[in-house]
N, C-alpha and C positions, 0 to 999 in steps of 0.2 A: 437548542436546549435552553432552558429557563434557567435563570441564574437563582437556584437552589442553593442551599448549600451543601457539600460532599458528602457524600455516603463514607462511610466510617469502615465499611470492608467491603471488599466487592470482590467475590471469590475467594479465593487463598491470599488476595492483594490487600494489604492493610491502607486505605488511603491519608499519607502522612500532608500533603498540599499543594493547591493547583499550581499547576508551572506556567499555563497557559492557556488559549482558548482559540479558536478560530470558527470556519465557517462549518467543517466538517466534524467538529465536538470540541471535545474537553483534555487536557495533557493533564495527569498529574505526576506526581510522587507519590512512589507507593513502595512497599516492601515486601517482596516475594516471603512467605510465612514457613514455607515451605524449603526452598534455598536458601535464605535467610539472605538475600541482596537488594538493594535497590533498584529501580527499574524505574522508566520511565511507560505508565500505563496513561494508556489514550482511549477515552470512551466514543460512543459513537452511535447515536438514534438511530434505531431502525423504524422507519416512517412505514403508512398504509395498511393492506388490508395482514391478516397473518399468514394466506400465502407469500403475498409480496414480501413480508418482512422473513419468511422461512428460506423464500429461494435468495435473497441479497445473503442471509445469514450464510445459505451453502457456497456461494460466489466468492464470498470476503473469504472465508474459511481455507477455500480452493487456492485461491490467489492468494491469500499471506501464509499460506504454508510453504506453497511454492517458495514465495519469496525468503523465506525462515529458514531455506535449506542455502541460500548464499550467505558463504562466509566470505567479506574482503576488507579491505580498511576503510576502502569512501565509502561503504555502506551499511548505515543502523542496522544492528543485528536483534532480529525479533526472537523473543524466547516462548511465546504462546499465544494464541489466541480463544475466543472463547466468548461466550453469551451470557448477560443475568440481565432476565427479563428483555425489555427492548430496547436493548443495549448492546452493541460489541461493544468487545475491550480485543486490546491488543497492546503485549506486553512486550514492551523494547530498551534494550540497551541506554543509559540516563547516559549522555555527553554534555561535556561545559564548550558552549560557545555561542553565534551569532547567526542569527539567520543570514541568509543573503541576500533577503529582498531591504534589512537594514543599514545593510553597509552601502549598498545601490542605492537608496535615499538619499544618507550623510555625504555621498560622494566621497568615500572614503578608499576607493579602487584607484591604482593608476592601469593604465593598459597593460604592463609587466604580470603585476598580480593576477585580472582578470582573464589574461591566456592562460597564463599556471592552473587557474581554477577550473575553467571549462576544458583543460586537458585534464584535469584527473576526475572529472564527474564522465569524460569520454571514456577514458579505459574501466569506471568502475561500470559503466549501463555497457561496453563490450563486454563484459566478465557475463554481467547478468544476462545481458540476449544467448549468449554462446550456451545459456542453461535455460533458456527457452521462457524469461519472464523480460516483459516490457514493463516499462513503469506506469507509462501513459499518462504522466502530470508531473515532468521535468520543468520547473518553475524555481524560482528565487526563496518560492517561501518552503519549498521541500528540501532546499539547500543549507547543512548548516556550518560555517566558517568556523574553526577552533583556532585557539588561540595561537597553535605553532603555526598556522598554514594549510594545516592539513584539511579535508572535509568529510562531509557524512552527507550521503542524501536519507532522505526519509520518507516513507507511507510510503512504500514497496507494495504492489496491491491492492492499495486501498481506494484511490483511485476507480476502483470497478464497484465498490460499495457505495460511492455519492448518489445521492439523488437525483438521475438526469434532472433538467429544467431548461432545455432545448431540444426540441425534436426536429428533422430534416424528413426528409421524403425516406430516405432508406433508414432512418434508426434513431436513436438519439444519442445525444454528447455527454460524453465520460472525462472529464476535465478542467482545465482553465481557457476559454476561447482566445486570448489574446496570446497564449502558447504554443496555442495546439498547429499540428501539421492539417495542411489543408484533405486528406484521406480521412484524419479522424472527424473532421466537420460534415465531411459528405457521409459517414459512419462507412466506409467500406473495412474489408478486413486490416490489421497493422500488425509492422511487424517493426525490427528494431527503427528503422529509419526514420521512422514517426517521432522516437525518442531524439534522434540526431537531429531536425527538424526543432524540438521545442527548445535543445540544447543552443542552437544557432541564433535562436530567439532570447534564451538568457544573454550569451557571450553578445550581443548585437547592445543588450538593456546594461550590462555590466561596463561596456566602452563607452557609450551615449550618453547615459543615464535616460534615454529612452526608450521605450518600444517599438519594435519597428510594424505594428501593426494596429497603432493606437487610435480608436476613432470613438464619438461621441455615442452612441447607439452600439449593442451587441450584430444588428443586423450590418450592419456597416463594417465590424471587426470581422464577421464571419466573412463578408465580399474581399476584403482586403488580403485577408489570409491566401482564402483560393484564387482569388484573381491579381492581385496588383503586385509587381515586385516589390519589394525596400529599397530604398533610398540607402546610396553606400554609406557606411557608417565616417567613413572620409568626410562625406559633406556634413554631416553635424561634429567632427571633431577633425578638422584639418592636421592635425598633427601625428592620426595613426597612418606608420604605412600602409599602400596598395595590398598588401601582400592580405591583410584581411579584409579587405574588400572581396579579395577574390574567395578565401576560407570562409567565410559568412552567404557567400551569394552560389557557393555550391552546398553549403548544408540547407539553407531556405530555399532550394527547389521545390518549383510545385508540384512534378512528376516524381514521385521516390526512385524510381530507378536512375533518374540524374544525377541524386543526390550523393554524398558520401556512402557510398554500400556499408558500410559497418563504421561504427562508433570508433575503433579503433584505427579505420585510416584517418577520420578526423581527428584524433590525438594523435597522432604524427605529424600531421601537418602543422597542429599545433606546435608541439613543441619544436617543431624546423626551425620556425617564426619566430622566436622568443628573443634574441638577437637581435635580432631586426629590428625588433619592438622595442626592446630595453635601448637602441640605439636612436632609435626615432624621439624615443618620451625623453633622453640627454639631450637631445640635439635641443627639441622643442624646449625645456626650462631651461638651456645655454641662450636661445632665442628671446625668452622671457626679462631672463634675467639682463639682459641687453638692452632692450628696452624701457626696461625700468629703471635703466641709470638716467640721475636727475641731468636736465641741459639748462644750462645757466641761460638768465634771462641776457638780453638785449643790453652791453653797457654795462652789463655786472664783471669785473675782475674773480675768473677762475682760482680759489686758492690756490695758493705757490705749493701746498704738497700733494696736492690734486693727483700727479703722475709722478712715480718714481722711474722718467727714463734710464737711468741704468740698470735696472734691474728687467729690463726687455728680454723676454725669450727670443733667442733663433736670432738676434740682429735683424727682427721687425719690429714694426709702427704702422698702427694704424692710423687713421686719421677720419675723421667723423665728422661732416656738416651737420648742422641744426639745420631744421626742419623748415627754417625761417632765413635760410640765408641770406646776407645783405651783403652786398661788395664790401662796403664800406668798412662796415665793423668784422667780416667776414672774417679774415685771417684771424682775430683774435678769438674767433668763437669754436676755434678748431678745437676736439677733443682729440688726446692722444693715447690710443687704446692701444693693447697686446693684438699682435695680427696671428696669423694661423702660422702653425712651424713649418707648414709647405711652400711658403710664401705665395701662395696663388690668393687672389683679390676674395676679398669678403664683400656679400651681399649689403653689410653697415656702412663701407666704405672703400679705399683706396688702400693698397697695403706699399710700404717703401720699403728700401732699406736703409738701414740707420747712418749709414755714411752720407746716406745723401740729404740728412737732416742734421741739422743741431742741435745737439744733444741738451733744449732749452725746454719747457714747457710752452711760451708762446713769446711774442714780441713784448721787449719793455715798451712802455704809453713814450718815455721821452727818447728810444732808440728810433719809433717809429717817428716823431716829431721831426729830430735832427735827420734822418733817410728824406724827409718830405721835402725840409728845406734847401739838402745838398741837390736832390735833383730840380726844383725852381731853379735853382743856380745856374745849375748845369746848362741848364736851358735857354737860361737868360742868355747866359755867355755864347752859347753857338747862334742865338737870335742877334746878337749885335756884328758877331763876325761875317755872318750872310748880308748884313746890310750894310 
């Protein structure tokens, strides 16, 4: 669409201003005249000849009516749709919140949030399959994140009114290719799993911050899709558990009957997980945060209140070599960290118990002096009595 500026009424919708714009039209705000509410009305070219644009017009029609008859919380509820000139419109529920292809930018997901999410866009596309509507363009940018948590997906339908601009040998493509399940690239028939497929594709972009079928060329995206697995999302972020590795690599099947049968076992599985995950992403910033405690240079005196050994949980100590250890200076480079309350050995270091240490920070400079010289002594002395 040409950046015009707004039509001032478009049906009974009074246009008050654009909220937004993307590939497939125009969002405004606008006010029902008629129920006197707000809505959020979306335009949308109908391209070609005026068969073409009659029969997309009956398609869009079919399919967002369809989708107009689901009522649930994760998904924009459409109140009309309709024609002036060549133009749809389609009139939907106005929410305050964030897309989710913006928050996946900012990096603003931990892995906790991003399973929460991909379980409840799972139970709201079970809701809609179970009434016999697919979305067919489950994407980040159809997702939108409110401010409690909650979500909304959007364009229910609409999806079937874009303008293919790839064609395959049996049909052409209705969607986003770097989403899409490998059945919808070859055009055969789809049915929910296709949705659970593009789903697995978000939850994979939402952990990563990549896509797991991202290639330079669209011919390339479409090969990777139907032929090449993904790469676990473990090996681009070491720190998610296995457990979705294995929940991602059963919804991105490339046979759909391998894959999760309904939307809904995949939000079980989800939320099984959730635990595991919130236990994993602790563990990982307890791991971080370990790391990034500073190690004193070579020769430098640890301040004296560096460790408050009395205050030790469990009567442990850890104990910490620098990375650079040196015999020499070695003992004094010890750090004295809290050990686990199981006392079982931590990956940082050595864990003791406190009786078997001295309840001191490290050696005095002039304790270690006078220890060096007694034993010279010592030594001298059994060297004279041997000879």
């Amino acid at each position: 669409m040409s950046a015009t500026p707004p039509p001032q009424q478009f049906g009974r919708y009074r246009i008050l201003r654009e909220l937004g714009r993307g590939a497939m039209g125009i969002v405004y705000l606008a006010e029902d005249s008629v129920l006197t509410r707000t809505v959020a009305l979306k335009m949308i070219a109908l391209t070609g000849s005026d068969d073409e644009r009659d029969t997309a017009e009956a398609r869009f029609r079919q399919e967002a009516r369809a989708a107009g008859g689901i009522s649930h919380p994760s998904i924009i509820t459409i109140y009309d749709v309709g024609r002036e000139g060549d133009a749809a419109f389609i009139a939907m529920e106005l929410v305050e919140g964030r897309e989710l292809r913006e928050l996946i930018r900012e990096g603003a997901l931990s892995a906790p949030q991003a399973v929460e999410i991909a379980a409840l866009v799972a139970e709201a596309l079970d809701y809609a399959h179970e009434r016999g509507v697919i979305h067919r363009d489950i994407k980040p940018g159809n997702i939108m994140v409110l401010g409690d948590g909650r979500v909304k997906i959007m364009d229910f339908g609409i999806a079937r009114l874009q303008e293919p601009t790839v064609k395959t040998q049996t049909g052409v493509l209705l969607g986003s290719p770097q989403y899409m399940s490998p059945e919808q690239i070859s055009g055969q028939a789809l049915d929910g799993r296709a949705d659970v497929f593009s789903l697995g594709v978000v939850l994979y972009e939402m952990l990563t911050g990549v896509k797991p079928f991202d290639a330079a060329d669209l011919t390339q995206v479409l090969f990777w899709v139907v032929n090449l697995p993904a790469k676990p999302p473990s090996e681009r972020r070491p720190s998610l558990p296995a457990v979705l590795d294995f929940i991602i690599a059963r919804a991105l099947k490339k046979r759909p009957e391998e894959r999760y049968a309904t939307a809904a076992e995949l939000a079980r599985d989800l939320r099984a997980c959730v635990a595991e995950v919130r236990a994993a992403e602790e563990a990982a910033r307890s791991r971080s945060d370990t790391n990034s405690a500073r190690t004193m240079p070579l020769g430098e005196e640890p301040p004296a209140n560096s460790v408050d050994v009395g205050t030790m949980s469990e009567g442990l100590l850890e104990l910490r070599p620098s990375r650079r250890f040196d015999s020499a200076k070695g003992l004094a480079r010890l750090a004295v960290l809290p050990g686990g309350s199981d006392g079982t050995r931590s990956r940082a270091g050595w864990t003791v118990q406190l009786p078997e240490l001295k309840r001191r920070r490290g050696l005095d400079r002039s304790t270690a002096i006078l220890a060096a010289t007694f034993g010279a002594a010592v030594l001298l002395a059994v060297a004279i009595v041997l000879l």
